[in-house]
C-alpha positions as CSV (number, residue, x, y, z in Angstrom):
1,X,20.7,0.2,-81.3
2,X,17.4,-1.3,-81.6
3,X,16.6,-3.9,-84.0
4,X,13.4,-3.5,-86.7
5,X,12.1,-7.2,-85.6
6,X,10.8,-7.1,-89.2
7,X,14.0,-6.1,-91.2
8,X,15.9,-9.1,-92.6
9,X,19.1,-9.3,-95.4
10,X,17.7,-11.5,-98.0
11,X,20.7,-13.6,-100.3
12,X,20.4,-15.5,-103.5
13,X,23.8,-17.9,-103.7
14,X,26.3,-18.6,-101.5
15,X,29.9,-16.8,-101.4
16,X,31.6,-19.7,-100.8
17,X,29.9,-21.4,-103.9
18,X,30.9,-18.3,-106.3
19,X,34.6,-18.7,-104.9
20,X,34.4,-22.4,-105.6
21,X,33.6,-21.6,-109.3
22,X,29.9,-22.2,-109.4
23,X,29.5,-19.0,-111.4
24,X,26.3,-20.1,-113.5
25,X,23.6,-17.4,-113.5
26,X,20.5,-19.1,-111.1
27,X,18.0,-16.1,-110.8
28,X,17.3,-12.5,-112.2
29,X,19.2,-9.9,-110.7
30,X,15.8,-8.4,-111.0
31,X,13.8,-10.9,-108.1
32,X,15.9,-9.4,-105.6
33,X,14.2,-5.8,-105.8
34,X,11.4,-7.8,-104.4
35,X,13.3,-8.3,-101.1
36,X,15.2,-5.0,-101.0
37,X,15.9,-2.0,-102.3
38,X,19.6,-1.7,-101.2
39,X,22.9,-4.4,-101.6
40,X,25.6,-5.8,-104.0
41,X,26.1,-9.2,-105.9
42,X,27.5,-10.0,-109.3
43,X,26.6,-11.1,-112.6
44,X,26.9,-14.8,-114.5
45,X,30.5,-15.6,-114.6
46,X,31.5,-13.4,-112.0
47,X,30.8,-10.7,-113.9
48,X,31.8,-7.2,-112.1
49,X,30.0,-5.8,-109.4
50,X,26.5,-5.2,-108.8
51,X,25.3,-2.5,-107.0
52,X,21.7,-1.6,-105.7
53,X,20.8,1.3,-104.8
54,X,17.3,3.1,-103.9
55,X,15.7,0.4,-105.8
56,X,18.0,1.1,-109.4
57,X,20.3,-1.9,-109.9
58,X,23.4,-1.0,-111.2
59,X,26.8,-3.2,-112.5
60,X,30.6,-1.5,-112.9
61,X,32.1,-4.0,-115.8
62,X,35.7,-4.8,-116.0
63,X,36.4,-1.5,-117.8
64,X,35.4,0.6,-115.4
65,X,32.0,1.2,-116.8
66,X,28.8,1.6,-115.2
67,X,25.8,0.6,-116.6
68,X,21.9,0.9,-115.3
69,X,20.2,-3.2,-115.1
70,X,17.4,-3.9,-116.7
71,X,16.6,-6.7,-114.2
72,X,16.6,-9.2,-117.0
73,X,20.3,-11.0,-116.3
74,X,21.2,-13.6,-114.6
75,X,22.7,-13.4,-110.9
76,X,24.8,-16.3,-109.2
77,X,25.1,-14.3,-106.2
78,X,23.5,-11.3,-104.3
79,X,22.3,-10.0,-101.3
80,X,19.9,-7.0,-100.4
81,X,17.4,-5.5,-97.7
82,X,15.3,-2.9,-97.8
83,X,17.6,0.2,-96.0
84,X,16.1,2.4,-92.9
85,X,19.3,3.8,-91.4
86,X,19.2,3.7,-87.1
87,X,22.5,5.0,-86.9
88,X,23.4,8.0,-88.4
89,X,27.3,9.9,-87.6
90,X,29.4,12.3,-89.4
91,X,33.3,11.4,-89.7
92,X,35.6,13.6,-91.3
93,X,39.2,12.9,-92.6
94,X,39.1,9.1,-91.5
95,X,41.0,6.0,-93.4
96,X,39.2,2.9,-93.8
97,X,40.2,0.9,-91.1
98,X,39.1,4.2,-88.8
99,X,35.5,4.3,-90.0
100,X,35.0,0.4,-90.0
101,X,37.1,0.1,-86.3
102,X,33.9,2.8,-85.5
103,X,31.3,0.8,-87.0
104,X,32.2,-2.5,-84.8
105,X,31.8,-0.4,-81.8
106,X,28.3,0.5,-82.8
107,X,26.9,-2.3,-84.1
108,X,26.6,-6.4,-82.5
109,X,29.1,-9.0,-84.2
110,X,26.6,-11.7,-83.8
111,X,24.0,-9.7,-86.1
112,X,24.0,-8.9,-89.7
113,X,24.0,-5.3,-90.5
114,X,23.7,-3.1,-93.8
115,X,26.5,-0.1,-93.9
116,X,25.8,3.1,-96.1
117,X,28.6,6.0,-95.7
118,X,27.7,8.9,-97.9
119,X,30.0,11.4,-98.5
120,X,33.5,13.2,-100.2
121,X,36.1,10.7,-100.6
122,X,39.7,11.8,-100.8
123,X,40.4,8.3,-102.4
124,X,38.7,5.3,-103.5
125,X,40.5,2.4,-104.1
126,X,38.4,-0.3,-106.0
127,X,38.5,-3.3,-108.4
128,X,35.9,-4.9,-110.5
129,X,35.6,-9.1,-111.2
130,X,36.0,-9.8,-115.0
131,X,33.4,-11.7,-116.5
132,X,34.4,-15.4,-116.8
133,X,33.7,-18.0,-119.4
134,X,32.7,-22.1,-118.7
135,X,35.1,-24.0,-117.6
136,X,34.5,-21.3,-114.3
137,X,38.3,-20.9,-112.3
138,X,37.9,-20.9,-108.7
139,X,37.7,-16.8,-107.9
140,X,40.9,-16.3,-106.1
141,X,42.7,-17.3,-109.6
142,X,39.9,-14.2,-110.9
143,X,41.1,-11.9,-108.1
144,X,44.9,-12.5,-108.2
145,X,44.3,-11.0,-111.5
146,X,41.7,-8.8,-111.4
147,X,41.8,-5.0,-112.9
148,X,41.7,-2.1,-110.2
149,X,40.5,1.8,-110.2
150,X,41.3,4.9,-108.1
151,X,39.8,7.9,-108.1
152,X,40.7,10.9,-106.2
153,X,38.2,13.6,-104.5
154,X,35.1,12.1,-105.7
155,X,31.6,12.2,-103.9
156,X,29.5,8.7,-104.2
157,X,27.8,6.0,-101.8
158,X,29.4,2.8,-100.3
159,X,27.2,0.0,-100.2
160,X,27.7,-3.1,-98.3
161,X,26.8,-5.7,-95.4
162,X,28.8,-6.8,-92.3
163,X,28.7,-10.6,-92.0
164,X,28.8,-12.6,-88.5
165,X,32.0,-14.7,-88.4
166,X,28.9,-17.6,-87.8
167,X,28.1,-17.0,-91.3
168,X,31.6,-16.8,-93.0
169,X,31.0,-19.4,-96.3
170,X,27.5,-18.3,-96.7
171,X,28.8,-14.7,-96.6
172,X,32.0,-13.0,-96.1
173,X,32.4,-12.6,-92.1
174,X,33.3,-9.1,-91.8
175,X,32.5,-6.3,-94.3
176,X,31.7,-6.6,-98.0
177,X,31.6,-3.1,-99.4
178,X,30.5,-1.5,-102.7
179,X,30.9,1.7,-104.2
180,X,29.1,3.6,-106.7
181,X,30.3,7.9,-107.8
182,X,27.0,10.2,-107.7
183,X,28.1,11.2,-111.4
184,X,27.4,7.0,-111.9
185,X,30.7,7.2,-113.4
186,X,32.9,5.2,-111.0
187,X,32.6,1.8,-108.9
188,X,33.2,-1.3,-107.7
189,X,34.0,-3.7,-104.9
190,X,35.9,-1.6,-102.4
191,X,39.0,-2.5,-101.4
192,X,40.2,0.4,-99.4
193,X,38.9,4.2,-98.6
194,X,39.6,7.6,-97.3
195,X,36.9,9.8,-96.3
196,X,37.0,13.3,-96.5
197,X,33.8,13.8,-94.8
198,X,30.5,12.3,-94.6
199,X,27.9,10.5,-93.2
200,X,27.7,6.8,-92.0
201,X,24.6,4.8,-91.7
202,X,23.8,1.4,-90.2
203,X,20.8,-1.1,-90.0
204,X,21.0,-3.9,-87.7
205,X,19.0,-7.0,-89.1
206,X,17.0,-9.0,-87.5
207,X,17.0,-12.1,-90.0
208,X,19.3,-13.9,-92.5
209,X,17.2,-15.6,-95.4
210,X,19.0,-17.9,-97.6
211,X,18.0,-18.7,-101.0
212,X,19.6,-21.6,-102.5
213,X,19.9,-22.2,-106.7
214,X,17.5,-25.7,-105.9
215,X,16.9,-26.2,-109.7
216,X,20.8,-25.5,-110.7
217,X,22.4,-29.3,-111.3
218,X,26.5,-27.9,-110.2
219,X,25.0,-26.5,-107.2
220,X,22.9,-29.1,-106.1
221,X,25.8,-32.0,-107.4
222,X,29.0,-30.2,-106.2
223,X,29.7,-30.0,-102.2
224,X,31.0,-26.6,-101.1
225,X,34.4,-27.8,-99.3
226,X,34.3,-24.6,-96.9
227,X,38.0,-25.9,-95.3
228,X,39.6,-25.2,-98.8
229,X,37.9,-22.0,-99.9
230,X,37.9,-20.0,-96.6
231,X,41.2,-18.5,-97.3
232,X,40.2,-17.7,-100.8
233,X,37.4,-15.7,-99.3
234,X,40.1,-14.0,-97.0
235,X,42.5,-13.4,-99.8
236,X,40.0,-12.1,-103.0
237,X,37.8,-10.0,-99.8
C-alpha cells in the first residue's frame, strides 16, 4: 500500500485521559471537521459515541438514539482524517475477527490507518457510553455498566482507526470501531460484527497529530498513570 505523505489522523484528547476520568468537554466537536471529514470521539461526560461521517457529525446517546451535531458541544476526546480509501475488497459472510485478521495482513502495525467497511450486516453488536455527571468515575466503572444494542440484517458504515501498539494510552493500540445504520437509526461503538457482504476500505496515515486540552486545569494538573489504566483500555475496548 502506498502511503498519501500528506494524509495524517488528527486527535483532540487522549484515551488514556478519558479512561482516567478526565471527561470535561475541552474543544467543539465542531473544530475537528477542520482536520477531517471522517472519525469517532465522544461527548462531555463521556457522553455516547460520536460518529463523523462525510463531513456530518453524528452522536448515538445512551438510548439508542441518533442525533445529527450541530458542531456547537463540547468534545473531551476525538479523532478524525480526511478519508481517501487505497484499499478497496469485498468480503462476504465473514465474523469480525475474520475481516480484522484480513485487515492486519493489508495494512503496517507500525502505522496508523482509518478502516471503513460498508455493507449488509447480519448482526451488529454495539453499546453506547452514558453521559456522566462531575465527580467523573474512571470509564471502566462506565463500561462494566454500560447499555448494549443489536440489530439484525441491517445495512450501515463502520467507522474507526487502527492504533500502533507504540501509541496504546494516546489511542487504543488495535482497532477502535464505530458504527452508524444508513436509515441513521442505529449506532455505536462496535463491539462485535458479522458481515453479510460488503466492502472494506483502508487508508494508511502518514502522521499522528496530537492535540492536547493546554487551557483545561485537570488535564494539565492530573498525571495520566498509563501503568494503572492500560487494562481499563483493554477491558471497556
Amino acid at each position: 500500500m502506498i502511503v498519501k505523505t500528506k494524509s495524517y489522523i488528527y486527535q483532540h484528547g487522549t484515551l488514556g485521559g478519558l479512561m482516567q476520568d478526565l471527561m470535561e468537554g475541552t474543544e467543539k466537536i465542531g473544530t475537528l471537521s477542520n482536520y477531517g471529514n471522517f472519525g469517532l470521539g465522544t461527548l462531555e461526560g463521556s457522553n455516547g459515541e460520536v460518529i463523523f461521517l462525510d463531513g456530518i457529525i453524528y452522536h448515538a446517546d445512551e438510548t439508542g438514539k441518533i442525533n445529527q451535531l450541530s458542531g456547537e458541544e463540547l468534545t473531551p476526546y476525538a479523532a478524525v482524517t480526511n478519508f481517501e480509501s487505497d484499499v478497496n475488497y469485498f468480503l462476504s459472510n465473514v465474523t469480525d475477527d475474520t475481516v480484522k485478521n484480513w485487515i492486519l495482513d493489508q495494512i503496517s502495525h507500525n502505522l496508523f490507518a482509518a478502516v471503513k467497511i460498508e455493507g449488509l450486516f447480519k448482526n451488529m453488536h454495539v453499546r453506547v457510553a452514558p453521559k456522566q455527571e462531575k465527580p467523573y468515575p474512571r470509564f471502566v466503572e462506565i463500561a462494566r455498566n454500560q447499555p448494549e444494542f443489536e440489530a439484525e440484517d441491517i445495512t450501515g458504515t463502520i467507522v474507526g482507526f487502527f492504533t500502533p501498539g507504540l501509541f496504546h494510552g494516546a489511542a487504543a493500540a488495535g482497532f477502535h470501531l464505530h458504527f452508524i445504520s444508513d436509515d441513521r437509526k442505529f449506532g455505536g461503538h462496535v463491539l462485535d460484527f458479522q458481515l453479510s457482504e460488503g466492502s472494506v476500505n483502508l487508508m494508511e496515515l502518514a502522521e499522528f497529530r496530537q492535540h492536547f486540552p493546554t487551557e483545561n486545569a485537570a488535564y494539565l494538573k492530573n498525571e495520566i498513570k498509563l501503568d494503572e489504566i492500560t487494562k481499563d483500555i483493554e477491558e471497556a475496548e
